[in-house]
C-alpha positions in Angstrom: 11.4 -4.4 13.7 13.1 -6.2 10.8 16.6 -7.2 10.1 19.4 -4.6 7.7 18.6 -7.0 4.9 15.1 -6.8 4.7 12.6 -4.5 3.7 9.3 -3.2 4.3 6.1 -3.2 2.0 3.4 -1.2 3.1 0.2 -1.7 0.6 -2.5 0.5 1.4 -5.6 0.4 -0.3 -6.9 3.9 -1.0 -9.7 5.5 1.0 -13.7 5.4 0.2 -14.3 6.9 -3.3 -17.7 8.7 -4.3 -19.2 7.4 -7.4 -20.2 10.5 -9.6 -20.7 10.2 -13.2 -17.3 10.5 -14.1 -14.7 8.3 -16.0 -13.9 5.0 -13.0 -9.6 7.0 -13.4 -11.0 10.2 -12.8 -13.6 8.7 -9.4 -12.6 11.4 -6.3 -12.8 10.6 -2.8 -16.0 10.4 -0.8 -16.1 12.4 2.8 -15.6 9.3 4.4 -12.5 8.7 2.3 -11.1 12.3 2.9 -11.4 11.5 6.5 -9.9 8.6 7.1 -7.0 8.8 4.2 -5.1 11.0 7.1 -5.2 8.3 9.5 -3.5 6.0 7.7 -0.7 8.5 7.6 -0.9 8.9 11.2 -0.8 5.0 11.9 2.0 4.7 9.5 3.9 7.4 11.8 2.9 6.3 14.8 4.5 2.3 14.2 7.5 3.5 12.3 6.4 2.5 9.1 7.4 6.1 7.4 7.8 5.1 3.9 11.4 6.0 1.8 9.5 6.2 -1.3 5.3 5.5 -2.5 4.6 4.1 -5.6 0.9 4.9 -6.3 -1.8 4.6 -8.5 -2.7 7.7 -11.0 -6.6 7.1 -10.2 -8.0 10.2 -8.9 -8.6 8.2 -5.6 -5.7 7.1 -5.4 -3.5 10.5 -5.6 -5.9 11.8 -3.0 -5.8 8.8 -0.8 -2.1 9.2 -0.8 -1.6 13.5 -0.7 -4.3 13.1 2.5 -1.7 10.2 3.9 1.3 12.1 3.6 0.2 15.0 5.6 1.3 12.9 8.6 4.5 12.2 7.0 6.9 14.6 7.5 9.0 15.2 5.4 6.7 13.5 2.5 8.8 10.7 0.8 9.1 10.9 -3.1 6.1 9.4 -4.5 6.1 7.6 -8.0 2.8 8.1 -9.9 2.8 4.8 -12.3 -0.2 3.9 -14.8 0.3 0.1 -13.7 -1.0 -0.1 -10.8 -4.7 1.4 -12.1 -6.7 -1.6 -13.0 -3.4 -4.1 -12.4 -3.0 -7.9 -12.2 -0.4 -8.7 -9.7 2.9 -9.6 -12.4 1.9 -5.6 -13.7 2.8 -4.6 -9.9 5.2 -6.9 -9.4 7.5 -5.0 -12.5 6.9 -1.7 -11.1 8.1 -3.2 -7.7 11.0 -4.5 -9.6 12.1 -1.0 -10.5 12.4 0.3 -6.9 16.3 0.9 -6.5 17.5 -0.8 -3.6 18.0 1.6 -1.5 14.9 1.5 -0.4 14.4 0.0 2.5 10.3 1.2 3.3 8.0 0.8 0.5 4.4 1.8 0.3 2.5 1.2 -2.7 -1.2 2.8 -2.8 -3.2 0.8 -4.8 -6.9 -0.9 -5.7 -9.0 -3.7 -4.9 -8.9 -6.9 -6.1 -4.9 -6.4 -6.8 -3.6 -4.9 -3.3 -5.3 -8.2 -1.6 -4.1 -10.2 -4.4 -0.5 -9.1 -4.4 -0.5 -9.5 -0.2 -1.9 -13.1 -0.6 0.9 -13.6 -3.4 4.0 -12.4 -1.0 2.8 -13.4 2.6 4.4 -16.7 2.8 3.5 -16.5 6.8 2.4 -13.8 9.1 2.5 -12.6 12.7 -1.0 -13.4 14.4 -3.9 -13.5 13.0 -3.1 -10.8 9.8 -3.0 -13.2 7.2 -6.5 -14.6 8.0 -7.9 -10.9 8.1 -6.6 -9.7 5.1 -7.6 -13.3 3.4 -11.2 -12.1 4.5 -11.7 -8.8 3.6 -9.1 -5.8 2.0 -11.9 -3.1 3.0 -10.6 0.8 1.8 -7.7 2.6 3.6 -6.7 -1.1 4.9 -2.9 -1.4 5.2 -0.8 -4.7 4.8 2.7 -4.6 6.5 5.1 -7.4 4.9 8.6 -7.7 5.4 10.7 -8.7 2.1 13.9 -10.0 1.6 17.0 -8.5 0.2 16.2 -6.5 -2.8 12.6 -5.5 -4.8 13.7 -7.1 -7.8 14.0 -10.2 -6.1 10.8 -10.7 -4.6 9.2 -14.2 -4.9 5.7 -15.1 -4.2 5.3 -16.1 -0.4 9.0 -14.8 -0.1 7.4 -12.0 2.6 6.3 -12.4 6.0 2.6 -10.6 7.2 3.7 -8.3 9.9 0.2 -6.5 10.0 -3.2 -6.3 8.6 -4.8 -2.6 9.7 -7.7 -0.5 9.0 -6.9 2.7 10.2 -10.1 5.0 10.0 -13.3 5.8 11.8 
């Protein structure tokens, strides 16, 4: 799909959350959200987009999102729970992004709205199709942004990253 050099940066946003009266960190997944969190896992599977290594939210929604996701990934990649990507401007993902060793060539970073259509915006400095005017539109839940990145994760520079895909893989 992609040259040795560069990489792949899955952002999924997580699945449809339920809205109990509970802390916004602590919001679980709604039944729509439990199923269609596993098809993003299957889609992921199913284009060869198995992730090395997940960097994602510690929001309830989040965690669930991505435990539901990796039952299609077999063997699960290490996944990275970090506290900056919860209610995150772009530059606070960007530094946990930055921290990725580069040996990781498949990324996926499970996230929230506004910041996982923000940060795609950011790094899409062209696309393939019509991906980049989708995901400009709308970033609806379980929606998946394929970029390809240059060289290493520290290195990445806004529009540095090409749109490969814009996906919404649920019912």
């Amino acid at each position: 799909m992609v040259a040795d050099s560069v990489r792949t940066l899955a952002i999924l946003r997580h699945a449809k959350s339920a809205w109990p009266d509970v802390a916004d960190h602590q919001r679980p997944l709604a039944d729509r959200g439990r199923r269609d969190a596993p098809r993003a896992g299957v889609w992921l599977r199913d284009n060869g987009a198995i992730p090395d290594h997940v960097l994602c939210s510690t929001a309830r929604r989040a965690r669930e999102t991505w435990r539901l996701t990796a039952g299609a990934l077999q063997p699960a990649p290490l996944v990275t729970y970090d506290d900056r990507l919860y209610d995150a401007d772009v530059e606070r993902v960007m530094d946990a992004i930055a921290e990725v060793p580069d040996r990781v060539t498949r990324l996926l970073l499970v996230g929230h709205a506004p910041m996982v259509q923000a940060l795609t915006l950011y790094l899409a400095g062209d696309a393939v199709g019509d991906a980049l005017a989708r995901a400009q539109t709308r970033f609806p839940t379980c929606a998946i942004a394929m970029l390809a990145v240059p060289d290493g994760w520290a290195s990445l520079r806004p529009r540095s990253g090409v749109l490969l895909d814009f996906v919404v893989p649920r019912g």
